[in-house]
C-alpha positions as CSV (number, residue, x, y, z in Angstrom):
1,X,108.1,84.9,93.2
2,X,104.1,83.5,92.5
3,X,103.6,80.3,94.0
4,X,101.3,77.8,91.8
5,X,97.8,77.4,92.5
6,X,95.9,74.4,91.9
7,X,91.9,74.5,91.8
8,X,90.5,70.9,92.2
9,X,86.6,70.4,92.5
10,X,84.7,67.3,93.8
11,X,81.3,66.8,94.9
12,X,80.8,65.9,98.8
13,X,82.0,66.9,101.6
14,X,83.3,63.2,102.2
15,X,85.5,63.1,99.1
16,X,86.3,66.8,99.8
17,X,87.6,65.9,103.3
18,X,89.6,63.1,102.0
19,X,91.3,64.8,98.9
20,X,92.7,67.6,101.2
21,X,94.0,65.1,103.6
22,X,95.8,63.5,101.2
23,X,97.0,66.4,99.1
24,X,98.4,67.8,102.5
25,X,100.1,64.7,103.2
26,X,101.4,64.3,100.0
27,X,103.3,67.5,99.2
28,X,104.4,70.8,100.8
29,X,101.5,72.6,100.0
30,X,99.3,75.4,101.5
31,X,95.2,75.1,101.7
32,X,93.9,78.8,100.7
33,X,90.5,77.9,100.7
34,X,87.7,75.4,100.7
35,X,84.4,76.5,99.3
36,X,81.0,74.8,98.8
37,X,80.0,76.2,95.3
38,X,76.7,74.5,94.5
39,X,74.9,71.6,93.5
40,X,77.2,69.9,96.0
41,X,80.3,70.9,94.7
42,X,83.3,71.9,97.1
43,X,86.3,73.6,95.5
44,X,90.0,73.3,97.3
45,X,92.3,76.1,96.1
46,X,96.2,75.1,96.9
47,X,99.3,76.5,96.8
48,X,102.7,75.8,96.8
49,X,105.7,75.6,94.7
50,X,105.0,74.0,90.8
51,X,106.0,70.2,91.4
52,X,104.5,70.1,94.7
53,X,101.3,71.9,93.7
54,X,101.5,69.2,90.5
55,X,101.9,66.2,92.2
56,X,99.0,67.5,95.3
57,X,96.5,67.9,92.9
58,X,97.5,64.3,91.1
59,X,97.0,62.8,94.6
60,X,93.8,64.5,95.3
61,X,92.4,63.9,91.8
62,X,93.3,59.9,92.7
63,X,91.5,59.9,95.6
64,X,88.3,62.0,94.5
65,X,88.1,58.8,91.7
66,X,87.6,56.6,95.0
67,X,84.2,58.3,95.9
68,X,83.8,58.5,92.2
69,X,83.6,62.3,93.0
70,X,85.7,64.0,90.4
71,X,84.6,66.8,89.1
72,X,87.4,69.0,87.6
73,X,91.3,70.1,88.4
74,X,93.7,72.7,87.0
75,X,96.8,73.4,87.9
76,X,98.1,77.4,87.3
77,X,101.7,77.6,87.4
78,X,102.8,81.4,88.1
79,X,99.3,82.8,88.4
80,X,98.5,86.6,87.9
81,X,99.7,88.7,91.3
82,X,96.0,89.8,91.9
83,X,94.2,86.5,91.3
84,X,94.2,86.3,94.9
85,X,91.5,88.7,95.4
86,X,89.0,87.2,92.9
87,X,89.0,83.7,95.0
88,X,88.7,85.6,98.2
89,X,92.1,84.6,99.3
90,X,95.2,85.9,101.0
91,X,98.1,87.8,98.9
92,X,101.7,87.4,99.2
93,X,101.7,89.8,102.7
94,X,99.3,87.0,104.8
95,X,101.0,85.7,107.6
Protein backbone atom coordinates (compact mmCIF):
# COMPACT_ATOMS: atom_id res chain seq x y z
CA UNK A 1 0.00 0.00 0.00
CA UNK A 2 1.33 3.92 -1.20
CA UNK A 3 1.67 6.08 1.66
CA UNK A 4 0.45 9.92 0.94
CA UNK A 5 2.94 12.46 0.20
CA UNK A 6 2.55 15.95 1.00
CA UNK A 7 4.94 18.70 -0.80
CA UNK A 8 4.73 22.00 1.20
CA UNK A 9 7.06 24.95 0.14
CA UNK A 10 8.05 28.05 2.18
CA UNK A 11 10.72 30.54 1.81
CA UNK A 12 13.54 30.57 4.66
CA UNK A 13 15.24 28.40 6.29
CA UNK A 14 13.63 29.82 9.69
CA UNK A 15 9.99 29.10 8.63
CA UNK A 16 11.33 25.89 7.03
CA UNK A 17 12.76 24.72 10.37
CA UNK A 18 9.72 25.59 12.19
CA UNK A 19 7.05 23.94 9.85
CA UNK A 20 8.91 20.56 9.99
CA UNK A 21 9.03 20.76 13.72
CA UNK A 22 5.58 21.13 13.96
CA UNK A 23 4.44 18.90 11.27
CA UNK A 24 6.59 16.16 13.07
CA UNK A 25 4.97 16.82 16.23
CA UNK A 26 1.69 16.97 14.96
CA UNK A 27 1.13 13.70 13.22
CA UNK A 28 2.84 10.36 12.49
CA UNK A 29 4.53 11.29 9.61
CA UNK A 30 7.98 10.61 7.84
CA UNK A 31 10.34 13.60 6.52
CA UNK A 32 11.70 12.21 2.95
CA UNK A 33 13.43 15.22 2.10
CA UNK A 34 14.17 18.92 2.55
CA UNK A 35 15.46 20.82 -0.42
CA UNK A 36 16.46 24.42 -0.96
CA UNK A 37 15.03 25.07 -4.52
CA UNK A 38 15.77 28.64 -5.26
CA UNK A 39 15.08 32.07 -4.83
CA UNK A 40 14.97 31.10 -1.16
CA UNK A 41 12.54 28.49 -1.33
CA UNK A 42 12.94 25.15 0.75
CA UNK A 43 10.58 22.30 -0.09
CA UNK A 44 9.62 19.52 2.67
CA UNK A 45 8.29 16.31 1.11
CA UNK A 46 6.27 14.09 3.84
CA UNK A 47 4.90 11.00 4.19
CA UNK A 48 2.68 9.05 5.98
CA UNK A 49 -0.70 7.59 6.02
CA UNK A 50 -3.72 10.08 4.25
CA UNK A 51 -5.14 11.85 7.51
CA UNK A 52 -1.88 12.18 9.08
CA UNK A 53 -0.15 13.44 5.95
CA UNK A 54 -3.56 15.90 5.79
CA UNK A 55 -3.61 17.25 8.92
CA UNK A 56 0.81 17.66 8.93
CA UNK A 57 0.69 19.68 6.02
CA UNK A 58 -2.48 21.84 7.62
CA UNK A 59 -0.12 22.39 10.75
CA UNK A 60 2.83 23.29 8.78
CA UNK A 61 0.93 25.52 6.24
CA UNK A 62 -0.34 27.32 9.88
CA UNK A 63 2.81 27.86 10.97
CA UNK A 64 4.66 28.99 7.56
CA UNK A 65 1.60 31.95 7.77
CA UNK A 66 3.53 33.03 11.05
CA UNK A 67 6.74 34.06 9.19
CA UNK A 68 4.37 35.06 6.53
CA UNK A 69 6.38 32.50 4.49
CA UNK A 70 3.86 30.47 2.59
CA UNK A 71 4.51 29.60 -0.52
CA UNK A 72 2.55 26.53 -1.70
CA UNK A 73 1.21 22.94 -0.34
CA UNK A 74 -0.28 19.84 -1.94
CA UNK A 75 -1.22 16.94 -0.51
CA UNK A 76 -1.02 13.46 -3.04
CA UNK A 77 -3.03 10.77 -1.62
CA UNK A 78 -1.84 7.37 -3.20
CA UNK A 79 0.95 8.79 -5.34
CA UNK A 80 2.40 6.89 -8.43
CA UNK A 81 4.90 3.79 -7.12
CA UNK A 82 7.88 5.42 -8.97
CA UNK A 83 7.31 9.10 -7.99
CA UNK A 84 9.92 8.39 -5.55
CA UNK A 85 12.71 8.53 -7.93
CA UNK A 86 11.79 11.92 -9.54
CA UNK A 87 12.15 13.71 -5.93
CA UNK A 88 15.31 11.86 -5.19
CA UNK A 89 13.80 9.95 -2.50
CA UNK A 90 13.62 6.45 -0.96
CA UNK A 91 11.06 3.67 -2.33
CA UNK A 92 9.07 1.39 -0.45
CA UNK A 93 12.38 -1.09 0.21
CA UNK A 94 14.42 2.00 2.42
CA UNK A 95 14.98 0.97 5.75
Amino acid sequence: MNQSMGILEVVGMAAATACTDRMIKSAFVQIDKMEKTGSGLLTIIIRGDLASVQYAIEKGAEEAMKFNALYQYEVIPRPYEGIESVFGIGGKGDK
